[in-house]
C-alpha positions as CSV (number, residue, x, y, z in Angstrom):
1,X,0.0,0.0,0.0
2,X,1.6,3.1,-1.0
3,X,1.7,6.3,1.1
4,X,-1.6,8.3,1.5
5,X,-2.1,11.1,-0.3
6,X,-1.9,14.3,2.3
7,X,-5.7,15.3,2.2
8,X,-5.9,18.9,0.6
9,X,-9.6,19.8,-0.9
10,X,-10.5,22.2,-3.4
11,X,-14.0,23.4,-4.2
12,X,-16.0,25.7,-6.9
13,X,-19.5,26.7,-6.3
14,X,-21.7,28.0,-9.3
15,X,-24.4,30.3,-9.7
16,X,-27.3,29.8,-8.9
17,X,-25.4,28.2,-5.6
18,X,-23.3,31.6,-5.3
19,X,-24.7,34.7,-4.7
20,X,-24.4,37.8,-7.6
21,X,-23.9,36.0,-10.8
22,X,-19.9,34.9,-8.7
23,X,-17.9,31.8,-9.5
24,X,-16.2,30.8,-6.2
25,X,-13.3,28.9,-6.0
26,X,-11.4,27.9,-2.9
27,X,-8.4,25.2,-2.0
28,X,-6.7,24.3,1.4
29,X,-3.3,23.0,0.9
30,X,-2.0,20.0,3.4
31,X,1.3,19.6,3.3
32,X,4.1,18.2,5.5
33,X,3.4,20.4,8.7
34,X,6.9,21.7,8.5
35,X,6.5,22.8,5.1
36,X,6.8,26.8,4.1
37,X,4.5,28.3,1.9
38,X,5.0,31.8,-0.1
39,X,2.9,33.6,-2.5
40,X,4.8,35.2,-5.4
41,X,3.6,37.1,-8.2
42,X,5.5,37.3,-11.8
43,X,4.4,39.4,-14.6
44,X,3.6,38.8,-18.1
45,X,6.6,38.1,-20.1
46,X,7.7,37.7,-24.0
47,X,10.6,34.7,-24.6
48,X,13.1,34.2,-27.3
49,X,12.4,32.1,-29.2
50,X,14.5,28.2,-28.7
51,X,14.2,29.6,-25.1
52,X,14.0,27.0,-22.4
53,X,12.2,27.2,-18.8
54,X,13.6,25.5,-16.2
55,X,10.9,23.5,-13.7
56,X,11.6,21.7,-10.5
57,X,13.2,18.9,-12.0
58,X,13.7,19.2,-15.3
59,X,13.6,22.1,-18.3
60,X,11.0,22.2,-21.2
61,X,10.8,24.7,-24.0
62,X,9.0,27.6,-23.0
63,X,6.5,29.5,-25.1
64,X,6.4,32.7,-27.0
65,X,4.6,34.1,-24.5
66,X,3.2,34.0,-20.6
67,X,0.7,35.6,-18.7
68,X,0.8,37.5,-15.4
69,X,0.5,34.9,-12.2
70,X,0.1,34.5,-8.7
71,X,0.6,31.6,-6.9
72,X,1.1,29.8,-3.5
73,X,3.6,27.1,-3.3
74,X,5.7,25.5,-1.2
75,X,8.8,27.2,-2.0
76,X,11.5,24.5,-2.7
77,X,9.4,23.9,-6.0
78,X,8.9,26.1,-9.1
79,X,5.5,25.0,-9.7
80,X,2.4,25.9,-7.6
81,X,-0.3,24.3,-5.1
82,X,-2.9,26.7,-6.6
83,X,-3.0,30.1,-8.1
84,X,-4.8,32.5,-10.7
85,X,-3.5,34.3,-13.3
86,X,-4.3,37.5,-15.3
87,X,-7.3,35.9,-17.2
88,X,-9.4,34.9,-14.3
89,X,-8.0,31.3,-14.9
90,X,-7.5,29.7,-11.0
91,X,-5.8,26.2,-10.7
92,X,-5.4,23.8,-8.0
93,X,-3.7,20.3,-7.8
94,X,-4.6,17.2,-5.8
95,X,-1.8,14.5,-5.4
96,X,-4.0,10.8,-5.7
97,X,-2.9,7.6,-5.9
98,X,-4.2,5.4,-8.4
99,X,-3.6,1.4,-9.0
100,X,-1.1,2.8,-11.1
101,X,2.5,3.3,-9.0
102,X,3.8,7.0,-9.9
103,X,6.9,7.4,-11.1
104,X,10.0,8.1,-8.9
105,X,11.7,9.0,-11.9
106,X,12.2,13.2,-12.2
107,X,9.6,14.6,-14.6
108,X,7.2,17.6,-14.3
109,X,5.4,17.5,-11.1
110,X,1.4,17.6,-10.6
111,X,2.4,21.4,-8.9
112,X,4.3,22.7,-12.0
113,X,1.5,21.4,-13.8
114,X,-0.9,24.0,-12.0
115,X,1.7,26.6,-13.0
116,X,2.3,25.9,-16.9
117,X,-1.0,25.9,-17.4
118,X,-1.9,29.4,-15.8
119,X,1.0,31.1,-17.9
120,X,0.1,29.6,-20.5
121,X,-4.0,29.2,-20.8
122,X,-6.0,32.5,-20.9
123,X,-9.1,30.0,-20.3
124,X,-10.0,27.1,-18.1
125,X,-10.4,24.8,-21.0
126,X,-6.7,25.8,-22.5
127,X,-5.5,25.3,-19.0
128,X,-6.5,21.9,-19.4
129,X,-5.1,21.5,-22.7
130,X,-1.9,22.7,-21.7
131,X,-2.1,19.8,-18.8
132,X,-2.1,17.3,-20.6
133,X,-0.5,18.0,-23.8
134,X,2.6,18.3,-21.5
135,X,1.8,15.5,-19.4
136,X,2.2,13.4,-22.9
137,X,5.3,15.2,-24.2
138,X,7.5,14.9,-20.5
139,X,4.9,12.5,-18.4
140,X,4.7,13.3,-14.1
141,X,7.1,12.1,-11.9
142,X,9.7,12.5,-8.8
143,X,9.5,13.2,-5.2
144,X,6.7,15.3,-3.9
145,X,8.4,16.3,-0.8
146,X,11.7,18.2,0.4
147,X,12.4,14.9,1.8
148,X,16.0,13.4,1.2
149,X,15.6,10.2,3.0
150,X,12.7,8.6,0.4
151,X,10.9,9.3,-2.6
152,X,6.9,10.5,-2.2
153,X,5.4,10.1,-5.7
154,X,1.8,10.4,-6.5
155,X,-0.6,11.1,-9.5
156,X,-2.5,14.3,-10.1
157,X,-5.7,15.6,-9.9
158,X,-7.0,19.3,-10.9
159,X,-9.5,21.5,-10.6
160,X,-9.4,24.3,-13.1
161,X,-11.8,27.4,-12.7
162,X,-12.6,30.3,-15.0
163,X,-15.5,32.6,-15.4
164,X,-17.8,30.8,-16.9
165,X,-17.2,27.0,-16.2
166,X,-14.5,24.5,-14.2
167,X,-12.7,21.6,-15.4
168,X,-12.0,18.3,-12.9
169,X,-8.7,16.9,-14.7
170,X,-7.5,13.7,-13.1
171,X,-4.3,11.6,-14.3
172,X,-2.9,8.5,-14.1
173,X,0.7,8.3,-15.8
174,X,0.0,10.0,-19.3
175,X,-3.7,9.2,-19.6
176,X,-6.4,11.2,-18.1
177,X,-10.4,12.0,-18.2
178,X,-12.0,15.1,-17.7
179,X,-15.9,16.6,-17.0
180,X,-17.0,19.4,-17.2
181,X,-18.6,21.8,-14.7
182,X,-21.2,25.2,-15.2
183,X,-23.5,24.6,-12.0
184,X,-23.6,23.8,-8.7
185,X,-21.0,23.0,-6.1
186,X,-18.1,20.7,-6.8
187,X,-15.3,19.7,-4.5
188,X,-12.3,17.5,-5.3
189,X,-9.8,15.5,-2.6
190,X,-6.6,13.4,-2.6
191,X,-9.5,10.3,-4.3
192,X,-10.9,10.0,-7.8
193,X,-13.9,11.4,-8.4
194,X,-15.0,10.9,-11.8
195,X,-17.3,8.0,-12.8
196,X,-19.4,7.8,-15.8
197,X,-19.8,11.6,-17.1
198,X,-16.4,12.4,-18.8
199,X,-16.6,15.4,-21.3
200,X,-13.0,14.7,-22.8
201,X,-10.1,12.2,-22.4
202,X,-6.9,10.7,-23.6
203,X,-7.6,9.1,-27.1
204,X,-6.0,5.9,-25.9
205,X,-7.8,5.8,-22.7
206,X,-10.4,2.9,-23.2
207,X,-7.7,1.3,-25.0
208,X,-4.7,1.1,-22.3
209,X,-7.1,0.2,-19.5
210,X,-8.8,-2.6,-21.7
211,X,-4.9,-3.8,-22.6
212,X,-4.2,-3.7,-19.1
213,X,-7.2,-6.2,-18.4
214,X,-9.1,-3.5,-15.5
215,X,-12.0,-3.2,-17.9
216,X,-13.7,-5.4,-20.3
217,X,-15.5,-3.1,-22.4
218,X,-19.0,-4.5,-21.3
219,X,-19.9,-2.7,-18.5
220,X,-19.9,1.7,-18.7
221,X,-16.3,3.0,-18.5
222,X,-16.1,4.6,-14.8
223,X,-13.1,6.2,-14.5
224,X,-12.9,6.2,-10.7
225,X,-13.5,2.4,-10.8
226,X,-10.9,1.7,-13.3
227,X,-8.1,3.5,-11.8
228,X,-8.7,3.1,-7.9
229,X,-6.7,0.6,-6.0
230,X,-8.6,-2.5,-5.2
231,X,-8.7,-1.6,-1.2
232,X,-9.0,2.1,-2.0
233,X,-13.1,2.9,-1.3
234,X,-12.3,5.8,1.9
235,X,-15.6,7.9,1.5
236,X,-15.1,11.7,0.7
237,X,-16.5,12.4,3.8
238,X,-14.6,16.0,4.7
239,X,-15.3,16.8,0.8
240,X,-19.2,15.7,1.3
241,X,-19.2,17.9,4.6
242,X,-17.7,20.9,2.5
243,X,-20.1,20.6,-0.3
244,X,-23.1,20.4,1.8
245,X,-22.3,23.1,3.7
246,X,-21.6,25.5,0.5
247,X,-25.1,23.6,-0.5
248,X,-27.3,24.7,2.4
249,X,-26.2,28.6,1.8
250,X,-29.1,28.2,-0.5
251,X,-27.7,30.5,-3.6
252,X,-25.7,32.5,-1.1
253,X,-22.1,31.2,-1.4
254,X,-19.5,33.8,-1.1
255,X,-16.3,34.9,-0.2
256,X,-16.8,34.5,3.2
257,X,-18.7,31.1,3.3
258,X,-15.4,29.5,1.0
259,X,-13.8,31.1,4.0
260,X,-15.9,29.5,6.6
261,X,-15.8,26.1,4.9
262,X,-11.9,26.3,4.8
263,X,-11.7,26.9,8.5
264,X,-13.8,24.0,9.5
265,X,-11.5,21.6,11.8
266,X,-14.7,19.6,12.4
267,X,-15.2,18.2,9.2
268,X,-11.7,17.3,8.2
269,X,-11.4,20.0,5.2
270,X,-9.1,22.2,7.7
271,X,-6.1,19.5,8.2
272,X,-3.9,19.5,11.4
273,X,-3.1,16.1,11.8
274,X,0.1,14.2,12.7
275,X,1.6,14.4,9.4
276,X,-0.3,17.0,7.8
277,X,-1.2,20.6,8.0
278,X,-2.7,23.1,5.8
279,X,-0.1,25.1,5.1
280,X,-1.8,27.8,3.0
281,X,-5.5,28.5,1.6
282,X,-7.1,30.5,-1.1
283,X,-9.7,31.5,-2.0
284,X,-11.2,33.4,-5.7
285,X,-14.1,35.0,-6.6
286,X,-14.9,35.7,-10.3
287,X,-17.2,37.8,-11.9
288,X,-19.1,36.0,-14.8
289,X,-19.1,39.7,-15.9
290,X,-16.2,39.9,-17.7
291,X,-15.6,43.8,-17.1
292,X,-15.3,43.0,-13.3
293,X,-11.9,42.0,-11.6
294,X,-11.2,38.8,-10.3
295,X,-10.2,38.7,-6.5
296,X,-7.9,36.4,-5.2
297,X,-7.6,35.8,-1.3
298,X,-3.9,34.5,-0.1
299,X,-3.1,33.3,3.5
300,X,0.1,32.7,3.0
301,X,0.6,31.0,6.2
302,X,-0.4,28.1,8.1
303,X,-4.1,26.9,9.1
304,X,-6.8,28.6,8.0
305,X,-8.4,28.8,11.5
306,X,-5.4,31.2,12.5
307,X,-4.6,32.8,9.5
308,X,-6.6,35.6,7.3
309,X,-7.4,35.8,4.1
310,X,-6.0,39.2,2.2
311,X,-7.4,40.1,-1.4
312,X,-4.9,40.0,-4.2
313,X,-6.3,41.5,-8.0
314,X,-4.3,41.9,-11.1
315,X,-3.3,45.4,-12.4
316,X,-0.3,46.4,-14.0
317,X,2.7,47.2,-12.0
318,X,1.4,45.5,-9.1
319,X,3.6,46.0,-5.9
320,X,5.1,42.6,-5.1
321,X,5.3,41.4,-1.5
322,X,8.6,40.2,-0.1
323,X,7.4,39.4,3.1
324,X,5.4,36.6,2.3
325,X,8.3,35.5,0.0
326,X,10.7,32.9,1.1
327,X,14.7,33.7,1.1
328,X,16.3,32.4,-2.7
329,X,19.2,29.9,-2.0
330,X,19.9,30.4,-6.2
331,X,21.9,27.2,-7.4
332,X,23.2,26.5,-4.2
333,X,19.2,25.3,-2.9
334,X,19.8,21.9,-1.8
335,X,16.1,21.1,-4.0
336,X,18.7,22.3,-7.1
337,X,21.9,19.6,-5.9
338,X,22.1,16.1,-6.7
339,X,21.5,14.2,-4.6
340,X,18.9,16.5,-4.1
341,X,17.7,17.5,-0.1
342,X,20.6,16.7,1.4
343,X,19.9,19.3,4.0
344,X,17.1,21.6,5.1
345,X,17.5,25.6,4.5
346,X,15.2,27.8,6.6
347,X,12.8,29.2,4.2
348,X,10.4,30.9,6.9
349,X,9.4,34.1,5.3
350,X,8.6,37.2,7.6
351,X,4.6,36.8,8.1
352,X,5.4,33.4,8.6
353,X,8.0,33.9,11.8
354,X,5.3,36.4,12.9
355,X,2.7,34.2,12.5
356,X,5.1,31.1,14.7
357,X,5.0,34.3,17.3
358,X,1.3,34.2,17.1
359,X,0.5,30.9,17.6
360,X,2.8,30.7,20.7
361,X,1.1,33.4,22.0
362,X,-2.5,31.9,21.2
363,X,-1.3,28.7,23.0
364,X,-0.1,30.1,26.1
365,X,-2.1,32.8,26.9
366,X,-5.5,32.2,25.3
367,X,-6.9,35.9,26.5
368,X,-4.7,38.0,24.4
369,X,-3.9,35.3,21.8
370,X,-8.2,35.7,21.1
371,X,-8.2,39.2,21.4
372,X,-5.9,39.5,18.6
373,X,-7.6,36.8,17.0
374,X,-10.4,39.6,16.9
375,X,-8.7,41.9,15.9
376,X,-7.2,40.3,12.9
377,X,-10.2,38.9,11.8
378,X,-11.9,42.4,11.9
379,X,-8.9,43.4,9.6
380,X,-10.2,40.3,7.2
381,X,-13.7,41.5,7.4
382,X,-12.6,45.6,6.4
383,X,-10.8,44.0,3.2
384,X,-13.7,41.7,1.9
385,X,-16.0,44.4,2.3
386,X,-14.0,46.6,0.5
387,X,-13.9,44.1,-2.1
388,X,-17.7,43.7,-2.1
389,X,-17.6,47.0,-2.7
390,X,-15.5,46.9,-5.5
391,X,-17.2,44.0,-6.8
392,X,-21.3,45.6,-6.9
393,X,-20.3,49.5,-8.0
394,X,-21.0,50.4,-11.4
395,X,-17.8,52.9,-12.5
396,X,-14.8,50.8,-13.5
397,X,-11.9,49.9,-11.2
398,X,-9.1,52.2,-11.4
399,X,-6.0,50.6,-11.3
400,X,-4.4,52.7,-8.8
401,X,-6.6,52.3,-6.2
402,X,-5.4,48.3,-6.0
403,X,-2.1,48.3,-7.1
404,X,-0.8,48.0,-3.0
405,X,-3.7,46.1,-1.9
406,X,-2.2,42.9,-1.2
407,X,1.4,44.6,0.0
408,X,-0.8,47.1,2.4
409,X,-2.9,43.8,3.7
410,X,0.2,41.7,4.2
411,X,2.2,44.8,5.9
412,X,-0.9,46.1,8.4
413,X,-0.9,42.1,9.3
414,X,2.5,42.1,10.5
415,X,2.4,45.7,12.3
416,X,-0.6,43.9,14.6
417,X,2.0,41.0,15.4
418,X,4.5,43.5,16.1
């Protein structure tokens, strides 16, 4: 039995389940609990052409051309756990297993997945056809984990979000399925989902799985029971909790209910476990109205339950945010040397040594650890509703008015720690 997959879940809620004519998306990370996360920001960019792009293990040829992105990832990796870019596109990645062993072998990794296809897809659907046309050409593979002592390989799932509809991709090797998504509320975790309604897939799909003798041809093709492991039927439980309780907002899903939903330690979908923690959430709200921004909400920092959510939206010239960035190591990043990991940098950036302050303080003396608590989730609630704002006015957004939001957010946080 191979390792388990750590237990991140994503979810998208359409109208009518989300209030305003809004296409919410929201993803909490688990990671190894010791694991930094940082959210970084690069701008659009033009290439030479022949140029090549170098990802966490290995270097691809790079395109003409790639949009503006911001992402939050672990930040050993060059790839992503989840981000947006310029177009409204938002991606998120689930590692699975499958009865398919994935490959220790280096390759492009489920995470720089999520980041190739938001520079290089300006819509959910070329997302996914980035995915996988690059998941033919170089296949997945290589250790999941800043861990030089074994090798953590798994498969990938994804959720990919734009205005108007979402795509659940999930892979197995080189082959994958995909359905499609306009309505209601969908959530994804570290187990297949898809069964019998697949809206696109490998063209040698039916083929491979009927060659490898897990499926006769007789009965419907269900992806899900195809690909699981024979032992592998775990209910989605935390993923049914989050669902239903984006469901019973009755057409009233927002920002703040992703929010709520991400925080909930009860029902699993906020992990802090032995082994696992959510190391960094997000959470995206976009307009179907294509004249509207997009709003992207970054912790940046560990469990949900402790952290806040600070808007992030696309402009030109947008102020990046070294404080939630992790220190560069260059070539000498032990995650760059083979044998790769052979040692541990400290990649704490500064909200995230603030935030370590915090939580000692919330554990050892619970009457000032919960009033700041309040007051930092009264600094969440100022910047939604200055979203929400945003978001219902009729004159367009100027620029300037956002071009510091997410420094300003990040920087106010870390004067209340101080």
């Amino acid at each position: 039995r191979m390792a388990a997959a750590p237990p991140s879940y994503c979810f998208v809620a359409f109208p009518p389940c989300s209030k305003d004519g809004l296409v919410v998306f929201g993803k909490n990370s688990a990671r190894p609990r010791d694991e930094v996360q940082e959210v970084v920001y690069f701008a659009a960019a033009a290439h030479d052409p022949g140029s090549k792009v170098e990802c966490t293990y290995i270097e691809i040829e790079q395109v003409p051309k790639t949009h503006a992105i911001v992402l939050s990832r672990p930040s050993w990796l060059w790839g992503a756990e989840m981000g947006a870019n310029e177009h409204g596109v938002c991606v998120a990645n689930e590692a699975i297993v499958t009865r398919e062993p994935a490959s220790e072998s280096e390759a492009l990794l489920g995470m720089d997945l999520v980041r190739l296809g938001l520079e290089r897809g300006a819509t959910a659907k070329e997302a996914l056809d980035v995915i996988v046309a690059l998941l033919e050409e170089h296949g997945q593979g290589g250790n999941y984990y800043e861990d030089g002592s074994s090798c953590h390989t798994f498969q990938s799932a994804f959720l990919i979000v734009d205005r108007n509809e979402a795509w659940i991709l999930e892979t197995s090797g080189k082959y994958w399925a995909a359905e499609k998504v306009t309505e209601g509320v969908k959530c994804i975790c570290n187990q297949l989902s898809l069964t019998t309604k697949i809206d696109a897939e490998h063209p040698e799909l039916r083929n491979y799985v009927r060659s490898q003798g897990w499926w006769n041809g007789d009965s419907d093709f269900n992806f899900s029971e195809v690909f699981s492991l024979a032992d592998d039927h775990d209910d989605h439980l935390a993923c049914c909790s989050g669902r239903e309780s984006l469901e019973k907002q009755g057409g009233d899903v927002s920002a703040q209910a992703m929010i709520d939903v991400l925080r909930d330690k009860d029902s699993g979908v906020c992990v802090d476990s032995e082994s696992f923690l959510t190391t960094a959430s997000i959470v995206s709200v976009l307009p179907e109205e294509p004249s509207f921004p997009c709003v992207h909400y970054f912790t940046g920092t560990p469990d949900p339950s402790r952290s806040i959510f600070k808007p992030f939206i696309f402009v030109d010239d947008v102020k990046l945010v070294p404080k939630v960035q992790s220190p560069s190591f260059g070539n000498d990043d032990p995650a760059k040397k083979i044998p790769r990991f052979q040692e541990k940098p400290d990649r704490r950036h500064e909200l995230y040594k603030a935030h370590e302050w915090a939580r000692s303080l919330l554990e050892n003396d619970q009457d000032k650890g919960q009033k700041l608590m309040r007051i930092m989730l009264d600094l969440e609630k100022q910047g939604l509703e200055a979203m929400e704002d945003i978001l219902t006015r009729t004159e367009v957004l100027d620029p300037a008015e956002v071009v510091d939001l997410f420094y300003d957010c990040v920087d106010t946080e870390l004067k209340f720690f101080k």
